[in-house]
Each structure stands twice: as structure tokens, then as C-alpha cells.
C-alpha positions as CSV (number, residue, x, y, z in Angstrom):
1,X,20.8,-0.1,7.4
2,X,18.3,1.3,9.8
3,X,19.5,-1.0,12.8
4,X,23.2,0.9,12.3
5,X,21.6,3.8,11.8
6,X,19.5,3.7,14.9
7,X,22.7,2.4,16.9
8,X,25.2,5.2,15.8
9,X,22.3,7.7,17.5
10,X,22.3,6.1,20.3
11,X,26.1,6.0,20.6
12,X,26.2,9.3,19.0
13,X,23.5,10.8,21.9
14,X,21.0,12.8,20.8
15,X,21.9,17.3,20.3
16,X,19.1,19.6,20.5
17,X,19.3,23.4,20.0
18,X,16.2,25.9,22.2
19,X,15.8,29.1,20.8
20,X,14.6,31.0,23.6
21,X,13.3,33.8,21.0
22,X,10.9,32.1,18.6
23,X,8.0,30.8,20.7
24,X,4.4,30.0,20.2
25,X,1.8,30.2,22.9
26,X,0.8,26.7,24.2
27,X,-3.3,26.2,25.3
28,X,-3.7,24.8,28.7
29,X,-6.5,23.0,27.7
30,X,-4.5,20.5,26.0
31,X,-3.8,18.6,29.1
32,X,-7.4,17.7,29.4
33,X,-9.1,14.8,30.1
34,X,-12.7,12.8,29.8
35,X,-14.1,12.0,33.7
36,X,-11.1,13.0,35.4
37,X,-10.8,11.4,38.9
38,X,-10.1,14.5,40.8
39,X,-9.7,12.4,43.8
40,X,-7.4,10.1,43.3
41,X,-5.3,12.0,40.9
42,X,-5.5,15.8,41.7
43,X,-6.4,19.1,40.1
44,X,-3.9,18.4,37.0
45,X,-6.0,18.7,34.4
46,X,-7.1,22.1,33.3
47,X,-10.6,21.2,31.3
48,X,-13.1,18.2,32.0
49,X,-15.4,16.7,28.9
50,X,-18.6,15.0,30.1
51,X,-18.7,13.1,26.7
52,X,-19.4,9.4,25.4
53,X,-22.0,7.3,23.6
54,X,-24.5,7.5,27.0
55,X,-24.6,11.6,26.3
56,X,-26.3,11.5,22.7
57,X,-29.8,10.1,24.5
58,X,-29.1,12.3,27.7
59,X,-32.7,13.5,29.1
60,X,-31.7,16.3,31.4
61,X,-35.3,16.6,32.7
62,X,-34.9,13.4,34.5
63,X,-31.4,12.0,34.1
64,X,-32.4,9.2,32.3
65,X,-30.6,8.1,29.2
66,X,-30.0,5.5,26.7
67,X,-27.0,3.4,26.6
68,X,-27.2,2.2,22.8
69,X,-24.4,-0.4,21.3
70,X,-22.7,-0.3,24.4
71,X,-25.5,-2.3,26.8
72,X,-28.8,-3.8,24.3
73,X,-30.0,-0.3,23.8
74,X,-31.6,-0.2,27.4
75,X,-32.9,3.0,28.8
76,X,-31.8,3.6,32.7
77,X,-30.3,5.6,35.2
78,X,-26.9,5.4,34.9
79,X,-26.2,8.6,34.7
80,X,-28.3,9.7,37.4
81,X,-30.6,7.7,39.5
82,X,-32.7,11.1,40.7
83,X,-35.2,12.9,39.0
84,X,-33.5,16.5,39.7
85,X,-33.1,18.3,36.5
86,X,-29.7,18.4,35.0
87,X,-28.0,16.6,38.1
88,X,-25.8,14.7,36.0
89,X,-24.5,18.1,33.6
90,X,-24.5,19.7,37.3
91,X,-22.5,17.7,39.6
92,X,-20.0,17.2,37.0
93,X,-19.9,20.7,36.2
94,X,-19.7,21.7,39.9
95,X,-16.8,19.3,40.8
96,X,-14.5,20.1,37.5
97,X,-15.1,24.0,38.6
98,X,-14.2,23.4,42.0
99,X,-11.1,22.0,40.9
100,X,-10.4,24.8,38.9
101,X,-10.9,23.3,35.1
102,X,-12.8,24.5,31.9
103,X,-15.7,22.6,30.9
104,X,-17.0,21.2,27.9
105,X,-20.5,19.8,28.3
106,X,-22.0,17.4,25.6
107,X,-25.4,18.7,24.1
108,X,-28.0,15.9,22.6
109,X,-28.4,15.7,19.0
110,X,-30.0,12.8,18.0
111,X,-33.5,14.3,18.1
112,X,-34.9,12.0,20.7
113,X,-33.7,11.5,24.6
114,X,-34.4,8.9,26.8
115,X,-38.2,8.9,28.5
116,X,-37.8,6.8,31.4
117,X,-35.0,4.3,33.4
118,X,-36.8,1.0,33.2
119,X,-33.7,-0.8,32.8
120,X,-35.5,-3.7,30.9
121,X,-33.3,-3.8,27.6
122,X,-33.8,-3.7,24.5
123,X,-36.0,-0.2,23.9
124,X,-36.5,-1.5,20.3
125,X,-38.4,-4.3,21.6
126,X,-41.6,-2.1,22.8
127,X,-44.2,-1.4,20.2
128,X,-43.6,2.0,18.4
129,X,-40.6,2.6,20.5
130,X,-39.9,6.3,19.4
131,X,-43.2,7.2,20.8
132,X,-43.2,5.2,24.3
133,X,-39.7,5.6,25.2
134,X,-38.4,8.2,23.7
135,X,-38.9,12.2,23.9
136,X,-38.5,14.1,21.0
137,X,-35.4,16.6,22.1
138,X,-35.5,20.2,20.0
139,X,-32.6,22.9,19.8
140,X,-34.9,25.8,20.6
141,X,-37.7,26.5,22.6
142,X,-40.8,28.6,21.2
143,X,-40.9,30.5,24.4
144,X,-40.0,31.3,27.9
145,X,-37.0,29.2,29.0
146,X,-37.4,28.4,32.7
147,X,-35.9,25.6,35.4
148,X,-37.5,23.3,36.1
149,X,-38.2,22.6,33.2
150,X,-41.7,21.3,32.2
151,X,-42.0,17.2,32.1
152,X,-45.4,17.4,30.8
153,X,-45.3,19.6,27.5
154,X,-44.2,16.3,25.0
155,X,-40.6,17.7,24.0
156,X,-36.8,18.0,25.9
157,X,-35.4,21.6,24.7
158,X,-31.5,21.8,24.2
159,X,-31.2,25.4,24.5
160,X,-33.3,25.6,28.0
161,X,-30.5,23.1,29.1
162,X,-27.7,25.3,28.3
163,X,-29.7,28.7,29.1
164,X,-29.9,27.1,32.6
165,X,-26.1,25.9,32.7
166,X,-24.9,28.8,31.8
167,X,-27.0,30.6,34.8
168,X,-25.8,28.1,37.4
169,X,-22.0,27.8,36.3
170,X,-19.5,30.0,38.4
171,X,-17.4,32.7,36.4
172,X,-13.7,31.9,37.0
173,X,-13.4,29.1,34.2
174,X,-15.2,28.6,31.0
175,X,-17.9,26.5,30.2
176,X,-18.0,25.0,26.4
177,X,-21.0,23.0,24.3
178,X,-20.1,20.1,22.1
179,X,-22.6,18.8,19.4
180,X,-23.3,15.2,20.3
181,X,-21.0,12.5,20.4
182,X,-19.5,10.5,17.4
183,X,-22.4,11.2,14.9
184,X,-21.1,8.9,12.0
185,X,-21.4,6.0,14.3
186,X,-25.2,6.7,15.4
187,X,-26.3,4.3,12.8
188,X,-24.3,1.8,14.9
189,X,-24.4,3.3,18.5
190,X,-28.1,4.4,18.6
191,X,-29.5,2.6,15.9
192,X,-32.6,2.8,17.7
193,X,-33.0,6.4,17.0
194,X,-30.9,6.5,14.0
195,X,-31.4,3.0,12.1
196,X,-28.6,4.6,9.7
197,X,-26.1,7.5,10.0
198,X,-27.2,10.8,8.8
199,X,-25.6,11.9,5.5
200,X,-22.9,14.5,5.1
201,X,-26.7,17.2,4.6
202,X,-28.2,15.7,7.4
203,X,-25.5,16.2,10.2
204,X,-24.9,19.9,8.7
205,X,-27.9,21.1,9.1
206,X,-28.1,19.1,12.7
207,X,-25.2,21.0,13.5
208,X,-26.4,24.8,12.5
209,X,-29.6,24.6,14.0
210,X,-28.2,23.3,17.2
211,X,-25.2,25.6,17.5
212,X,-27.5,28.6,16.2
213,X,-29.7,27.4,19.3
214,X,-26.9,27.5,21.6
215,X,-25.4,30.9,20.5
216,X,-28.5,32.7,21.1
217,X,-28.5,31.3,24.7
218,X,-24.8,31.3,25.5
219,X,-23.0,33.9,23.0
220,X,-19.9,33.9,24.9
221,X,-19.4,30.4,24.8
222,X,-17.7,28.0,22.3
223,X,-19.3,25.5,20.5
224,X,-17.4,22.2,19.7
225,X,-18.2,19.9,16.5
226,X,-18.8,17.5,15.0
227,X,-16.8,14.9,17.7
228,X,-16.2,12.4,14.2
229,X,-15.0,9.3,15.6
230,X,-11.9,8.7,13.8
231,X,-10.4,8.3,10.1
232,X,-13.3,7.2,8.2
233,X,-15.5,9.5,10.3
234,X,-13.6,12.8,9.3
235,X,-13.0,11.7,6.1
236,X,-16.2,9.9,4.6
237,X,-18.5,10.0,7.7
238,X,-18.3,6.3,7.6
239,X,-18.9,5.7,3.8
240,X,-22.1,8.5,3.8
241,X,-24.0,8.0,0.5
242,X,-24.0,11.7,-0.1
243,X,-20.5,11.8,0.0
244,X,-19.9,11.7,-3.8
245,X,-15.9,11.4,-3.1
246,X,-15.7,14.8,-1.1
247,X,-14.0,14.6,2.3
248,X,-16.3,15.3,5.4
249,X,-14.0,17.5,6.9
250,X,-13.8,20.2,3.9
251,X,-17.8,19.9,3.4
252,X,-18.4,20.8,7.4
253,X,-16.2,23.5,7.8
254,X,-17.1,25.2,4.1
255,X,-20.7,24.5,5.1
256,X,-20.1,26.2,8.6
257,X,-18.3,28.8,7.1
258,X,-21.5,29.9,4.6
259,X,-23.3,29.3,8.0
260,X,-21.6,31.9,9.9
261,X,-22.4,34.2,6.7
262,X,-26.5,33.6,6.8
263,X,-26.0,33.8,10.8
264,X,-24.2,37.1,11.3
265,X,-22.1,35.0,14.0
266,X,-19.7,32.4,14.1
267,X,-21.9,29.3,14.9
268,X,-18.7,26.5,14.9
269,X,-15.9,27.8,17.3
270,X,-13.6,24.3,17.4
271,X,-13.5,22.0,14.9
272,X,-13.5,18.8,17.1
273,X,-12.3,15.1,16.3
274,X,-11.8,11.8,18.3
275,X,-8.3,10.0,17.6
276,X,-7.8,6.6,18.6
277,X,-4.8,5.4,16.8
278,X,-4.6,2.0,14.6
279,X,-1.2,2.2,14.7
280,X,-0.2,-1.8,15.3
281,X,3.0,-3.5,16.6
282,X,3.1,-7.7,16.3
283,X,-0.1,-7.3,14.7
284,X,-1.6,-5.5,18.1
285,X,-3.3,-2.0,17.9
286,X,-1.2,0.0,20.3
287,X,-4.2,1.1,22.1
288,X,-4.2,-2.4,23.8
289,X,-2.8,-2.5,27.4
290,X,-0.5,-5.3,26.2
291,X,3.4,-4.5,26.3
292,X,5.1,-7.0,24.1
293,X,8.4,-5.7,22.8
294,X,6.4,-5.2,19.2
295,X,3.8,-3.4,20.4
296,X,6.1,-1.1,22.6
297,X,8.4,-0.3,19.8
298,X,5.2,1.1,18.1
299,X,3.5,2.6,20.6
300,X,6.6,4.9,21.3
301,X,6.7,5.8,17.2
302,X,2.7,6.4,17.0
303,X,2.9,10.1,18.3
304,X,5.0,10.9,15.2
305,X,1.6,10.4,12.9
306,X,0.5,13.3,14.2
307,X,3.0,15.3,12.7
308,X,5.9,13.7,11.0
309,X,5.9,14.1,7.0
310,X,8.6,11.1,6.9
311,X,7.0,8.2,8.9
312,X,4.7,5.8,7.9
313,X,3.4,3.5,10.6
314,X,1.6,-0.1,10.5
315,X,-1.7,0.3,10.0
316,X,-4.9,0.1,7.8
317,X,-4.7,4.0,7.7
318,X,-1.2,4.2,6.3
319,X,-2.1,1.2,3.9
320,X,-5.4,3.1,2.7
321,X,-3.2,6.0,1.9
322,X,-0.7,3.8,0.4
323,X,2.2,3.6,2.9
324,X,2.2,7.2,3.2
325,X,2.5,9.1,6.1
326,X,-0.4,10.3,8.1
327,X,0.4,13.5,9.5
328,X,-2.8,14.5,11.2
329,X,-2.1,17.6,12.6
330,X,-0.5,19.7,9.5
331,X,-3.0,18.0,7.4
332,X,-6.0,19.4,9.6
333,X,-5.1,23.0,10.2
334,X,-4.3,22.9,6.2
335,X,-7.9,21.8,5.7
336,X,-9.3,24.3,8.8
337,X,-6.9,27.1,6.6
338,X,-8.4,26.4,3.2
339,X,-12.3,26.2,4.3
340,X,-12.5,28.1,7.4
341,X,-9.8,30.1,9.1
342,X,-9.9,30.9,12.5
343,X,-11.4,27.5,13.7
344,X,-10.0,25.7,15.8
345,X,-8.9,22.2,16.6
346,X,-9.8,20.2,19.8
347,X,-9.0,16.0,20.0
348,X,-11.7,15.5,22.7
349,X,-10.9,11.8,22.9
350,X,-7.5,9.6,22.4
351,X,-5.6,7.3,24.1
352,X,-2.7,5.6,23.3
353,X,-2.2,2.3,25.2
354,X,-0.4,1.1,27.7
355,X,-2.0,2.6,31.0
356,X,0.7,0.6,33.3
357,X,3.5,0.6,31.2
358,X,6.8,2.6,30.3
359,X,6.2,2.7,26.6
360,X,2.1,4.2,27.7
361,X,4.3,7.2,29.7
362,X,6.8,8.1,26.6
363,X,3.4,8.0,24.2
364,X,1.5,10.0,26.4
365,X,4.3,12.7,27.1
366,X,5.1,12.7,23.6
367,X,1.6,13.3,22.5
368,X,1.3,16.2,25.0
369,X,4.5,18.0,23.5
370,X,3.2,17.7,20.2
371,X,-0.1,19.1,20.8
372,X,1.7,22.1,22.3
373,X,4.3,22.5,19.8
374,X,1.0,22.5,16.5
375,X,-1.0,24.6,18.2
376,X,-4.1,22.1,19.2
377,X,-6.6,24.5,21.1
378,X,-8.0,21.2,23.7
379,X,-7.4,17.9,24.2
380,X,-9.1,15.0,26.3
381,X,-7.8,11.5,27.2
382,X,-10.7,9.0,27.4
383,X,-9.8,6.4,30.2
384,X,-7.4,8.0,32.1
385,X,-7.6,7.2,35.9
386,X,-5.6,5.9,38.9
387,X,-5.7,2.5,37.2
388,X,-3.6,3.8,34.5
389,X,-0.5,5.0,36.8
390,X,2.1,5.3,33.4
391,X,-0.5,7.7,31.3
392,X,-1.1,10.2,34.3
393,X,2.7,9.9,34.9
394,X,2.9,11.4,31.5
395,X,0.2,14.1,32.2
396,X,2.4,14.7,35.4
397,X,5.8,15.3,33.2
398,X,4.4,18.4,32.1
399,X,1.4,19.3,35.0
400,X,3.2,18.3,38.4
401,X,7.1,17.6,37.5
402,X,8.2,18.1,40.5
403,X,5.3,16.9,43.0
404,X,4.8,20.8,44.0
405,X,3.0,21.4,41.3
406,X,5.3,22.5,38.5
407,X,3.8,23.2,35.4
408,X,5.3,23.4,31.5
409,X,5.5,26.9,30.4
410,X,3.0,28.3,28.6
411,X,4.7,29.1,25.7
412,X,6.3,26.8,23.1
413,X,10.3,27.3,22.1
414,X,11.7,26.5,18.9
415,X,13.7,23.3,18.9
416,X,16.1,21.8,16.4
417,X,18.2,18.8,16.5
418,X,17.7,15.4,17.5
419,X,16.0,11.8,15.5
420,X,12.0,11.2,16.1
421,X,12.9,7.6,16.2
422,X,15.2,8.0,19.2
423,X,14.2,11.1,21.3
424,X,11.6,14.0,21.3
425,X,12.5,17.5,23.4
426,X,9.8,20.1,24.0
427,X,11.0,23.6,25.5
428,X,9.3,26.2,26.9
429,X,9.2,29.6,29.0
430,X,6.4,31.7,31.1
431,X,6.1,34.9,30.5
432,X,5.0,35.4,34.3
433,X,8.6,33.8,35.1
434,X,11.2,34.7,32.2
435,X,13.7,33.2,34.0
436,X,12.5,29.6,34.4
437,X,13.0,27.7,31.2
438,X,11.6,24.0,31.7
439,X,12.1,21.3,29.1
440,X,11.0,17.6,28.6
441,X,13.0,14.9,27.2
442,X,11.8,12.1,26.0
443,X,13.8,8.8,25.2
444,X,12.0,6.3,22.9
445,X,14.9,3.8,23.0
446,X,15.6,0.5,25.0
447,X,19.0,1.8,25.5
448,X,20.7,5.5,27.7
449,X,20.8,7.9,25.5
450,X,23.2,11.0,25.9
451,X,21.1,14.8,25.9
452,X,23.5,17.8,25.3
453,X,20.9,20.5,24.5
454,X,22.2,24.5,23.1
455,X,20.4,27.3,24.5
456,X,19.9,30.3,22.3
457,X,18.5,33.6,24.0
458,X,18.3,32.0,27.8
459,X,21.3,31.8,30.0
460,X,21.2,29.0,32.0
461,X,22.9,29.1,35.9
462,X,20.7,26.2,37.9
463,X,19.4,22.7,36.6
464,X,17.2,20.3,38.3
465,X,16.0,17.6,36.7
466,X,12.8,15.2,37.6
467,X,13.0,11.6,35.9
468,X,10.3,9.3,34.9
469,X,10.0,5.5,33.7
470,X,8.4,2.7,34.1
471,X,9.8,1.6,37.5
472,X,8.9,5.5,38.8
473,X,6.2,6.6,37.4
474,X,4.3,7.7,41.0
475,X,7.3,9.8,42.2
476,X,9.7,11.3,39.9
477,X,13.8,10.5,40.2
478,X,15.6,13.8,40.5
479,X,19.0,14.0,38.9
480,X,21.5,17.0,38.4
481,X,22.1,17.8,34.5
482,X,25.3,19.7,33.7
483,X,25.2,22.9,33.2
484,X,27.9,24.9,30.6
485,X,28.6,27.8,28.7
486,X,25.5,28.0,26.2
487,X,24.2,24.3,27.7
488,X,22.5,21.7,29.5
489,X,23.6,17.6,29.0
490,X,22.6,14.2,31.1
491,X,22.2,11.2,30.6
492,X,18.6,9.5,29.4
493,X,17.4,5.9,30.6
494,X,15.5,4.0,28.7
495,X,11.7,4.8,28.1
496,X,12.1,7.4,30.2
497,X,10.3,10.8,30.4
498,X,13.2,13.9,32.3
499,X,12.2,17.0,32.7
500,X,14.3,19.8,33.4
501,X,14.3,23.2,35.0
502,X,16.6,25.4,34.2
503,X,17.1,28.8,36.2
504,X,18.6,32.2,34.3
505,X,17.4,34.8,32.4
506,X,17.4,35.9,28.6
């Protein structure tokens, strides 16, 4: 029954309606990205997260750091092989502010940083490790803040750091503070300095102390937390022994909440979580690079367990909740409604798979609509570079359509119409330019589907129309849709990302 269903919308096409009078604004910080390779890829992405496991041990006195799970738990300087204070936070500030992006910079939390770049392994192999390798790292400093900082004085201060970013950092784009990195992992990741994660008491009162530290330094600036690594993270951090069957998420924001309260000032700005999905397809999590016809036909249906109240993917996740649906976002701002209102909600790392393949551009672009359409405030792929030509070709269908530089608008239109298994649309207008209306159409299928899209409130007179799959994913395919009375139609490829500009007015 599905199989005939799916055929008859694909023989059927897929109709949309746009109403060009119910909007929502759309961040631009959702098109963001960890690292970016501004050279090789260009200024598309509009904020730039130095984040990671290598940031929670990050001693910006002298670059060092410590690279935990990820390489024996060595100290080194992989992140900077000068002693110049804060080069690492600096050169990557300086090159995502030359290219015109918002910056969110990762602040240590672990308590202790790195003391030197030996490079010799293990750190837990030296006698009384904490001591000899080690600095203890403190949110505040007992007085005067200065740069350079003092090497000598036994102790790395967080809020010197960001007192002294915040001095250096140029005022055209924002600059942002995120509290660590994956914290209900440390017990894993930096077992060294955490030979167990902290409980659900332990991380709160890690994060009011160090947000409180950097609000008194940066009061302008937002602060980001707690970057929970996934499901398990943001829902048990990691099976916590103080969780006493409350979710994480709840207890941080109600905690943060009665912090702001003691405070006098908001201390947690964007509630901030990492979503990898474990969505699986032939028994292979989409996140693999693979492209087997199972894994494609899943990787193209994850997006919807952001959102969708009626699909339940494969995974451990949707068994866990048994075979329900997911629906992350909806589920989030419900719990960010209920226990603190006017947070916000930042995915500061995701990917979703297939880097060179058609199936990894239909994801991606889907995943971009979506965060526009909920109302996520930032997003950051983890990964994303040159190498991986069909996720920036999905970045592109909404930051460089065209290859001049056209952009989605910024505000989000109200669509109706169409099957989540088949297609997606996303609409949108700029205020700055009522009468450019651009839309992205996404086709999920193996087969051409049929668009024929109404237009409420915008009169459409031009179309041009810049196509995307997995045999042109460097430089679009333009195409003419039909314009008519009240409409726009064309015809869909498979796996194939089109968007479409139409010129009018309201």
C-alpha cells in the first residue's frame, strides 16, 4: 500500500500553495558552519564555531591543548605551535570576521587546561598528572584582567580570555561564548581530567559560574550551552546518577532560569545541542559517506525527525521511544516554552552523510529549510569542506543559487501542499526586495516529479530557475519554470535540489 501510494504522488506531481502574507523571520545564522574553509569554498556561511573535543583543554596562554579520546590523551600543539597568547581564538576569529561571519568561540570548562605541548602521549602516564601537566583554568579572575596574560601566577582565567577577545574583535559582526564542548562525554573524552562525567548539579553550577563570568566581561554577548552531544546527552546526560528519571534538558533550563533570578541578568542566551542523526538505512547510520540505495532512501527521510509528528525512522532513538516519532524541533521549543521562554535554540554540530553524493545535497538542503521554517536561532555543520562537494552544494541552494551570490530571503512563507516522503518546498521574501520571491524545491524521489506551486499575496511575472543534483552539484543547471495566472510549475529530477526566483510584487 505504501509503494502505490508513493507511485500515484509521483504520477500525480507534487501541488504546493505560498502564502506570501504569513511569514516568519528566518536567522542567518542557520547556515553556519564548524571550520569553514573560506578559501576554497567562499564567504557563504554567515557564523564560524571554533568548537570540538581539542577546545575543552584549550590553554590560551600558550596554545597548547589536550587532545583526549581522540589521540591517547597527549598534550601538544595542534592548535597552535606558538606561544602568542590566544593565537589560535585569534586567527580564527580574524579570518571568520574578515569574511564577514558571526562568531561563536568555545570557552574551557573542564577546570584544568593543558600546561605544555610535549607531544609524548598518554598525560595520565606522568606521576600526579593534574599537577605536572595540567593548569587549573578558573571563570573569574580576583583582579586586574590584562594581556598578556601572566604564565607564572599557577592558574589560566576564562574571563581574561574573553575580556581580551572582546577588546580585539572588530564591531561589524557578533562575537558569541559557548560553555565547553559535549560535557556528558568528558568522562569519555577527557577522562584524564574528568575520570567520570559530572552529574546533572555538577555541570549546572559549571555553567552559572562560567556564564556569570563571562557576562560581567562581555554583557552584550550571548552565551551558548550546554553543547550536549546528542540524545542520551540532552535527555539523561549519558545515564548521570543524579538524574532520578528527570530529563536534562528541563533540569538546565529551570535551573538557568532560577539562575537568571539570583543574577539579575540572563546568564544562558541559546540553549545549544549537537545532532548527529542514528537514523539507519541497510543497517548503515546515514551519517556514513556510503550511498547504497538503503542508506539513500533514509538519508533523504532523516530531515523529517526534526519535525514531522507522523514519521518514525530506523533507529535506536525511535525504538527507545517505542517506534514513535522523534520530532526534535517541536519537542525542544516545547521544553525551552515550559522552563524557560525566551531561550533560544542553536544545533552547533550535525551532519547528515553523504558529503559526495545526491542523497548528502537533498538532506542538507532539506535540513536548512527546516531550520528556517521552526525558527532555530544557529546552526553549524561539523565536516563540511571542499571534500564534501554535495553538502556545500546544499549550503549553496540557499547561500549562492545562482553563482552571484543569491541568497534565500530572510523571511519564511507559509507553505501548504505536497507529501514529506516525496518533496519538501521552502518559500521566502526580503523585506529589502518585496518583489523577489525565491523558493527551493526539493525532490526526495528516484523518479521526475511534477511542481505546480499557488501563490497567494505575490504576483509572479519572471521565473528563473537554478537546478542541483548529483551530477551538478559545482554549477547549478538553470531551467525556465512556467509561469501562470496565480502560478509557477516545472518539472523535478531526481535527488535534485531547484531553486527558483520569481520576480513581481504583492
Amino acid at each position: 500500500m505504501i509503494l502505490l501510494a508513493l507511485a500515484a504522488a509521483l504520477a500525480q506531481g507534487q501541488t504546493y500553495t505560498v502564502d506570501a502574507d504569513r511569514s516568519e523571520p528566518i536567522s542567518p545564522y542557520i547556515y553556519g558552519a564548524n571550520f569553514p574553509d573560506w578559501r576554497r569554498i567562499g564567504a557563504i556561511f554567515p557564523l564560524a564555531r571554533q568548537g570540538g573535543n581539542r577546545m575543552s583543554a584549550y590553554n590560551w596562554e600558550n596554545n597548547a591543548s589536550n587532545a583526549g579520546s581522540d589521540w591517547h590523551h597527549q598534550n601538544d600543539g595542534y592548535l597552535g605551535k606558538t606561544d602568542e597568547p590566544g593565537w589560535t581564538a585569534r586567527t580564527f576569529l580574524q579570518e571568520a570576521q574578515r569574511y564577514g561571519a558571526a562568531v561563536l568561540l568555545t570557552v574551557p570548562c573542564t577546570g584544568y587546561v593543558a600546561a605544555d605541548k610535549k607531544g609524548d602521549g598518554d598525560v595520565g602516564q606522568t606521576p600526579d598528572y593534574l599537577k605536572t601537566r595540567f593548569v587549573r583554568s578558573l571563570p573569574r579572575k580576583n583582579g586586574p584582567r590584562a594581556y598578556p596574560p601572566d604564565t607564572k601566577d599557577g592558574a589560566v582565567y576564562q574571563d581574561e580570555f574573553v575580556a581580551w577577545i572582546t577588546k580585539i574583535a572588530l564591531p561589524n559582526t557578533p562575537v558569541w561564548f559557548s560553555l565547553d564542548n559535549e560535557p556528558d562525554l568528558w568522562g569519555h573524552t577527557h577522562q584524564r581530567i574528568w575520570p567520570k562525567n559530572p552529574t546533572y548539579a555538577q555541570i549546572l553550577e559549571i555553567g552559572k559560574s562560567y556564564a556569570a563570568a563571562i557576562k560581567a566581561v562581555a554583557p552584550k554577548s550571548l552565551v551558548f550551552g550546554p553543547a550536549n552531544y546528542g540524545w542520551m546527552g540532552f535527555r539523561t546526560f549519558q545515564g548521570a546518577p543524579d538524574a532520578n528519571g528527570r530529563d536534562f534538558v528541563d533540569f538546565y533550563l529551570s535551573g538557568m532560569r532560577e539562575a537568571e533570578k539570583a543574577a539579575g541578568r540572563r546568564l544562558l542566551d541559546v540553549l545549544d545541542i549537537h545532532w548527529y542523526p542514528e537514523a539507519r538505512g541497510g543497517g548503515v547510520r546515514v551519517t556514513s559517506r556510503q550511498a547504497t540505495p538503503e542508506l539513500v532512501a533514509a538519508r533523504v527521510q532523516a530531515p523529517r525527525s526534526l519535525w514531522d509528528p507522523t514519521y518514525v525512522e530506523d533507529s535506536w532513538i525511535a525504538e527507545n521511544l517505542g517506534k514513535k516519532p522523534i520530532a526534535l524541533l517541536p519537542g525542544l521549543f516545547a521544553q525551552i516554552r515550559r522552563q524557560y521562554p525566551g531561550t533560544r535554540l542553536a544545533i552547533t554540530e550535525y551532519d547528515y552523510g553523504g558529503g559526495s553524493d545526491g542523497s548528502g545535497l537533498v538532506a542538507q538542503a532539506d535540513v536548512l529549510g527546516i531550520f528556517g521554517r521552526y525558527g532555530v536561532f544557529a546552526a553549524c555543520h561539523w565536516g563540511i569542506g571542499a571534500d564534501r562537494p554535495a553538502t556545500v552544494a546544499g549550503f549553496r541552494c540557499f547561500r549562492d543559487y545562482d553563482g552571484r551570490g543569491g541568497k534565500f530571503g530572510s523571511r519564511s512563507l507559509k507553505v501548504d501542499g505536497g507529501d514529506p516522503a516525496v518533496s519538501s518546498l521552502y518559500a521566502s521574501l526580503s523585506p529589502e526586495n518585496p518583489g523577489r520571491m525565491v523558493i527551493v524545491a526539493i525532490n526526495k524521489s528516484g523518479a521526475t516529479v511534477p511542481f505546480r506551486i499557488a501563490l497567494k499575496g505575490f504576483r509572479a511575472r519572471s521565473a528563473l530557475g537554478y537546478r542541483r543534483d548529483g551530477a551538478n552539484l559545482a554549477v547549478p543547471v538553470k531551467f525556465s519554470p512556467k509561469v501562470e495566472e496565480g502560478s509557477v510549475s516545472f518539472e523535478a529530477p531526481p535527488l535534485s535540489v531547484s531553486t527558483v526566483e520569481l520576480g513581481g510584487r504583492g
